[in-house]
N, C-alpha and C positions, 0 to 999 in steps of 0.2 A: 375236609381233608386237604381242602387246596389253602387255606388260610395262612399260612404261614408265606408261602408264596405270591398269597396275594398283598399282602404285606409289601414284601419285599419289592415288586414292581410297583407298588403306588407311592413308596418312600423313594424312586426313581423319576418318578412323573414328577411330584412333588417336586424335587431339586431341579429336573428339567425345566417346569414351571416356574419357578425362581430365575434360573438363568436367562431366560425368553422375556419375564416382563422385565427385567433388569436391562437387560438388551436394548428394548423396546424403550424405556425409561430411557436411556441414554442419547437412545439417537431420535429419540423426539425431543429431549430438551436441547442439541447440540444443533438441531434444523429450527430448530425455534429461535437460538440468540442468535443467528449465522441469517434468517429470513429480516429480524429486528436489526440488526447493523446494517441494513444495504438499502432500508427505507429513506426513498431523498424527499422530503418537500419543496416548491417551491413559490414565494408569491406576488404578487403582480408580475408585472411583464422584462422585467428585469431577466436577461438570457443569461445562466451559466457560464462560472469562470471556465478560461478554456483550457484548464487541464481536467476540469471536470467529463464522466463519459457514463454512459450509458451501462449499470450494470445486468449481465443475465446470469442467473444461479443455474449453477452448474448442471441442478437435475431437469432446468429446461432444455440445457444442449445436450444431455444425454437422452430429454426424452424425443427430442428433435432427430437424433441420429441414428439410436438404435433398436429394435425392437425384441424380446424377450420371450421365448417359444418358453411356450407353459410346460414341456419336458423339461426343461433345462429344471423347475422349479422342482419337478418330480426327483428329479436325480439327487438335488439337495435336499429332502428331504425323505428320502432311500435312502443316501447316506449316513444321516442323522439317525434315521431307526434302527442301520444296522449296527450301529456303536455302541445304541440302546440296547440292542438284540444281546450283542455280545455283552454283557453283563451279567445277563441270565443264562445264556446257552448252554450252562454246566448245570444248570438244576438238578440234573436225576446224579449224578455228582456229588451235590450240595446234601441230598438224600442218604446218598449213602455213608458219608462221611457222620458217622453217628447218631442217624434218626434210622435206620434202614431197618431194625428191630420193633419201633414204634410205627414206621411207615404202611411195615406188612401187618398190624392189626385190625388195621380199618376194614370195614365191613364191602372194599371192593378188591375187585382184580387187580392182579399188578399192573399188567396194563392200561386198565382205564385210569387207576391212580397215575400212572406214567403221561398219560395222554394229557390226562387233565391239569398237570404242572405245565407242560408242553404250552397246550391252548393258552394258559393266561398267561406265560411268557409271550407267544403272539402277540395275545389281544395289548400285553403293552407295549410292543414293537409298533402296531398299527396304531395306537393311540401316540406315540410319538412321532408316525410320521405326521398326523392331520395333524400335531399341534407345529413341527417344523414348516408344514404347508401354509399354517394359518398365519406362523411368524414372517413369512419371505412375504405374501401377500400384504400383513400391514404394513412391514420394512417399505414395499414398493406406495402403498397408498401414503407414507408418508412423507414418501421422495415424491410424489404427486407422479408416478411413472406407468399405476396399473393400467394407465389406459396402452402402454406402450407393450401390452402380453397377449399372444395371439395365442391361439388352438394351433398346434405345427402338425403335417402331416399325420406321423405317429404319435400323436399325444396320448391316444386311449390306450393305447399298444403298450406308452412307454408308463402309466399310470401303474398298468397290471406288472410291469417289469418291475421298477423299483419298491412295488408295495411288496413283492415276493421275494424280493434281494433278503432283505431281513428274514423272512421265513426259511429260505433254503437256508442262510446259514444259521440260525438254528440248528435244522437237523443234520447238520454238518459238523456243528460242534456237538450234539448231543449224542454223535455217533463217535464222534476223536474220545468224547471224555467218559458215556455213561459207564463205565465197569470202574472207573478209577475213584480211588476215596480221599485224593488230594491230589495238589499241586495241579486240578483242572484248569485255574487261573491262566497257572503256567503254558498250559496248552494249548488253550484259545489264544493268548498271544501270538508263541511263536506260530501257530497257522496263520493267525493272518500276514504275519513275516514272508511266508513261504507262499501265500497267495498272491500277494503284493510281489516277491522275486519270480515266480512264477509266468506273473502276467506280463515282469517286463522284459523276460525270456522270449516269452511269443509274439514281442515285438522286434526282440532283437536280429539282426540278418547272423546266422549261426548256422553252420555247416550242415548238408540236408538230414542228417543222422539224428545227431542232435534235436534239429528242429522239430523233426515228428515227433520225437520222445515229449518233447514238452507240448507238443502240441494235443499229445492223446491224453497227457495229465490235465492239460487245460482244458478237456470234455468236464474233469469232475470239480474245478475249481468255480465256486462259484462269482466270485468277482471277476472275472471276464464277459462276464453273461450283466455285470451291472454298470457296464463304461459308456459313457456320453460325452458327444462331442457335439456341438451346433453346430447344423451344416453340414456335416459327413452322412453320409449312408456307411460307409463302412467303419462300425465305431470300434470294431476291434476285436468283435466274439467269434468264436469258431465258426458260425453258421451265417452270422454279418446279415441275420433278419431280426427284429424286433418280439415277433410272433414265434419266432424256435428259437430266443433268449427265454421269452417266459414259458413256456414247455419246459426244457432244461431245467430253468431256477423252481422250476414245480416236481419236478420230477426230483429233484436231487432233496428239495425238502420233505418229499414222501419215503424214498429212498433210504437218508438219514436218518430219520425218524423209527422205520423201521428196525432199522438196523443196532439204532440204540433202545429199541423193547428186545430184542433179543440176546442183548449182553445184561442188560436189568433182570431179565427175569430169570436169567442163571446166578446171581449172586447169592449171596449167603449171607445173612443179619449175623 
């Protein structure tokens, strides 16, 4: 019953996989002619004319100068899977819009059917972030830089954060769109529009009125709950812990979730 759907995320992995080793294709052959131009030989004892000078490639002075909190690598790719997310996040949507007659034959409930479209939307959100995780990791082993990526404080903290950034919105979008039988597209859009103005509201210095108002929307926003900064403790979430971000982004994705089995199973084929 999930087939159709699983379809649909693995012709997304598919094209994300294209893009990544394409990626990867390019900036290994671009370090490879750039490593082969800067080879000097020289023989017998004959010294160097003297405009000649000593070259260092660039990824030695950056890996000289700076080092690379393995968050920061989470965050890129929590961002990458919730892009992926948002793709799908209309599924019970996608259902209704002229299968929703063939959906309710199947020999399950509507909500396990609901649940189980759900899940494999995850599972390809999660499988997009390890493959973003696995992309930054070569990008770095090709710049010869992995040695320059530590474990930072909240590493494991922020592992769990941005793996659930994509799940909560999931059931964020699965709650804006599941009763609707079009223009869900639409929806998911502008949210994240209104997520993004949102969040730079409860950055903004705005009169105290105002500021609370958005600051109690920004309880249920979930990209405030997935901002990174290196170096800050205070990255910008309501709660300004790493550990009541991922709560929050758990909570709003069970929440959502919810909320969109209870608009589904009122419809009508």
């Amino acid at each position: 019953m999930n087939y159709k759907e699983m379809i649909r995320v693995r012709r997304g992995l598919v094209v994300l996989a294209i893009l990544v080793a394409l990626a990867l294709l390019v900036d290994f052959s671009f370090r490879d002619q750039q490593g082969s131009s800067t080879v000097q030989v020289q023989i017998g004892d004959q010294a160097p004319p003297a405009a000649s000078h000593v070259h260092v490639a660039p990824e030695q002075e950056l890996r000289a100068r700076f080092g690379i909190p393995l968050s920061l690598l989470f965050a890129i790719a929590g961002i990458v899977a919730t892009f992926f997310a948002a793709m799908y996040g209309s599924s019970l949507a996608s259902e209704n819009n002229g299968h929703l007659d063939v959906a309710w034959t199947m020999p399950a409930s509507r909500n396990r059917y609901a649940l189980t479209l759900i899940a494999v939307d995850i599972l390809g959100a999660v499988t997009a972030f390890a493959m973003a995780l696995g992309t930054a990791l070569i990008e770095l082993a090709i710049a010869r830089m992995l040695g320059n990526v530590y474990v930072d404080q909240d590493a494991w903290l922020n592992l769990a954060r941005f793996l659930l950034l994509p799940i909560a919105f999931t059931g964020f979008w699965q709650a804006l769109t599941a009763s609707r039988k079009a223009q869900s597209g639409g929806i998911v859009g502008l949210s994240v529009v209104a997520c993004l103005v949102f969040l730079g509201l409860g950055a903004a210095h705005l009169p105290t009125a105002f500021h609370a108002l958005v600051s109690f929307i920004n309880y249920f926003n979930p990209m405030v709950y997935g901002t990174y900064s290196t170096g800050m403790v205070n990255h910008g979430s309501p709660f300004q812990t790493p550990l009541l971000d991922v709560v929050a982004l758990g909570l709003i994705g069970i929440v959502g979730t919810a909320l969109a089995l209870m608009q589904w199973r009122r419809l009508e084929a």
